[in-house]
C-alpha positions in Angstrom: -8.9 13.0 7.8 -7.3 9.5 8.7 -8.7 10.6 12.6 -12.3 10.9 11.1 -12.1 7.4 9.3 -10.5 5.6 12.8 -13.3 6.8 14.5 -15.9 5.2 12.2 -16.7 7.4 9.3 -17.3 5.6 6.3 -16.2 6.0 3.0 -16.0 4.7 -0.7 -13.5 3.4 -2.2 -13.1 5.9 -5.0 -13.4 8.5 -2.3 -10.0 7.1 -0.3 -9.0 9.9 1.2 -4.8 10.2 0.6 -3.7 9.3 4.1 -5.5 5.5 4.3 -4.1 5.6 0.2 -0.5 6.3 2.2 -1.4 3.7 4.7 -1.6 1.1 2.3 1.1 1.6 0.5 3.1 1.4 3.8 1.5 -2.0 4.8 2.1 -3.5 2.0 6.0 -2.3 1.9 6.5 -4.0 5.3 8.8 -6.5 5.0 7.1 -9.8 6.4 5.0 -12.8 5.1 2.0 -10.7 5.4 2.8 -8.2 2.9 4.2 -7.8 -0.3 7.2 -6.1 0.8 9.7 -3.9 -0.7 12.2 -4.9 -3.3 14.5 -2.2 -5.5 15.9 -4.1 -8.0 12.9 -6.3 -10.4 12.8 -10.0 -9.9 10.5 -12.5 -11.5 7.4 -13.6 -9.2 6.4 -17.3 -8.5 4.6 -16.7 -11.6 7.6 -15.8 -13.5 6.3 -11.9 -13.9 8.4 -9.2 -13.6 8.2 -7.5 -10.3 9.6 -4.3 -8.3 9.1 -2.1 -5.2 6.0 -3.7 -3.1 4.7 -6.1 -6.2 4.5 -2.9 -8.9 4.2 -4.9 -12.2 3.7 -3.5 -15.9 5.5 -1.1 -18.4 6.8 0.6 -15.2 8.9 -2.2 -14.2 12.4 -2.1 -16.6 14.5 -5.5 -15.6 18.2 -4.1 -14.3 17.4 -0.8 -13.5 17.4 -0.2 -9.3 14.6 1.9 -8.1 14.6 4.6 -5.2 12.3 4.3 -1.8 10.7 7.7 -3.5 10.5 6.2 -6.5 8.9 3.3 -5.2 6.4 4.7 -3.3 5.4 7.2 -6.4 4.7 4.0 -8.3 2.7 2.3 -5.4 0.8 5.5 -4.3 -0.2 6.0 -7.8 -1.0 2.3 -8.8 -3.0 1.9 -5.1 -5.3 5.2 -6.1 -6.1 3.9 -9.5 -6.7 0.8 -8.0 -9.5 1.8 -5.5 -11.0 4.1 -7.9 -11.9 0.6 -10.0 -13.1 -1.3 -6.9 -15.4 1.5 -6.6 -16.5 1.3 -9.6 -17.8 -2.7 -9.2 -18.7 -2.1 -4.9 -21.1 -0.3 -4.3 -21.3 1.5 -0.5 -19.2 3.1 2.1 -16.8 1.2 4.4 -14.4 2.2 7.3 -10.9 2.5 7.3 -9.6 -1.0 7.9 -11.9 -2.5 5.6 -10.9 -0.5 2.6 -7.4 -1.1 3.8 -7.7 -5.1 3.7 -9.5 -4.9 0.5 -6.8 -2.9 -1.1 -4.5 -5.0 0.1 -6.3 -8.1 -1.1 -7.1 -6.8 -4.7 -3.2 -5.3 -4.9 -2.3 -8.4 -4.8 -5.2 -10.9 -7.3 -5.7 -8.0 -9.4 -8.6 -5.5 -9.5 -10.4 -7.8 -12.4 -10.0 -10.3 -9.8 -11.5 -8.9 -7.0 -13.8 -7.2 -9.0 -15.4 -10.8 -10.8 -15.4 -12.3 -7.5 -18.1 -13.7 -4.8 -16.2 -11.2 -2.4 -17.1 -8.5 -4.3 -20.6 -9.7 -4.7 -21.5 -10.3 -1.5 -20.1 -6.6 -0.2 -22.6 -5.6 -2.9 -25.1 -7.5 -1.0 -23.9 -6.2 2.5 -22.7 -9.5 3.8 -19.0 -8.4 4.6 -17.9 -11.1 7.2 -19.2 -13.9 4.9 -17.1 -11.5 1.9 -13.9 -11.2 4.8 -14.0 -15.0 4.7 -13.8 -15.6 1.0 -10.3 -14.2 0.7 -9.3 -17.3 1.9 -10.3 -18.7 -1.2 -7.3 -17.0 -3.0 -4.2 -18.8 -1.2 -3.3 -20.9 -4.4 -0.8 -20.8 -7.0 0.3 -21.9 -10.3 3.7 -23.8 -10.1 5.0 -25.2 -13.2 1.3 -25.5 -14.5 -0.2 -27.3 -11.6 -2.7 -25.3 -9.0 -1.0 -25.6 -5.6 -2.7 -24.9 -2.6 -0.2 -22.3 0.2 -1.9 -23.8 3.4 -0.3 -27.5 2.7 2.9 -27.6 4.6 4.6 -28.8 1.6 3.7 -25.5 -0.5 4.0 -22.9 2.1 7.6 -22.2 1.4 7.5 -21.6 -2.5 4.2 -19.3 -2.0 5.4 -16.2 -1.1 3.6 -15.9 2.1 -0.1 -16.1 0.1 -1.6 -18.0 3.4 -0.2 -15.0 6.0 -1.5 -12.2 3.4 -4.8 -13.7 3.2 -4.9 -14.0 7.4 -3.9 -10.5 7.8 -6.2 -9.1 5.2 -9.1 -11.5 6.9 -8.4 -10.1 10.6 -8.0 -6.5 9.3 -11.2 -7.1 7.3 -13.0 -7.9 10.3 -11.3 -5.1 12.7 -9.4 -7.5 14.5 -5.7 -7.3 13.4 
């Protein structure tokens, strides 16, 4: 199926067949800025939450215990199917490959209520998807200490987590052109 998708198919969200589920899950395990990468022992985030494997958060995360790869990826591919199955439920339409795959990305990382109450999500509803590519931008800031911080300022970049090279990946993979 992921050869039928590459070569233009379109699909739903909801209807994410399991290999571009599995190729999610493996982006966002790389280990660069772009992604969320994959830790086995939780850690707080730069919001102080408690994190494991590629950004997993939630009951499943128990502080001290070390996780498996398998275990891991049980936890992503699970959360990452749930997960498009509620994007389809607030965007309506079929999409190719890549753009499901950047818009997982993007709303594994702000949330599905996030991406789902967004002007991203409302203007793929209303078929403008480069103007919708462009507004993950939007969502390169942080909270630090109570204060909104914004990841492109030099002075931020480091204590971001690699927000502003997430964002430009999901953007170019939104568009086609990673």
């Amino acid at each position: 199926m992921a050869d039928d998708t590459s070569k233009g198919k379109k699909i739903g969200f909801a209807a994410a067949p399991l290999a571009l589920v599995l190729a999610l899950v493996a982006a966002l395990g790389q280990n660069d800025s772009a992604h969320e990468g994959r830790k086995f022992v939780p850690y707080r985030d730069s919001a102080g939450i408690w994190t494991v494997c590629a950004g997993i958060t939630g009951p499943a995360v128990v502080p001290g215990k070390t996780y498996t790869p398998a275990q891991c990826e049980q936890l992503e591919t699970t959360y990452v199917h749930t997960m498009l199955g509620h994007m389809g439920r607030c965007v309506r339409g079929e999409y190719q490959f890549h753009e499901i795959k950047a818009w997982g990305h993007f709303a594994y990382n702000v949330g599905t209520a996030g991406f789902c109450s967004s002007t991203a999500a409302k203007r793929l509803n209303a078929g403008e998807r480069t103007a919708a590519c462009s507004e993950m931008w939007k969502w390169r800031f942080v909270t630090i200490n109570g204060v909104k911080r914004d990841c492109a300022l030099p002075q931020w970049r480091a204590k971001c987590g690699g927000i502003t090279d997430r964002r430009q990946w999901e953007m170019a993979t939104c568009r086609g052109t990673p």
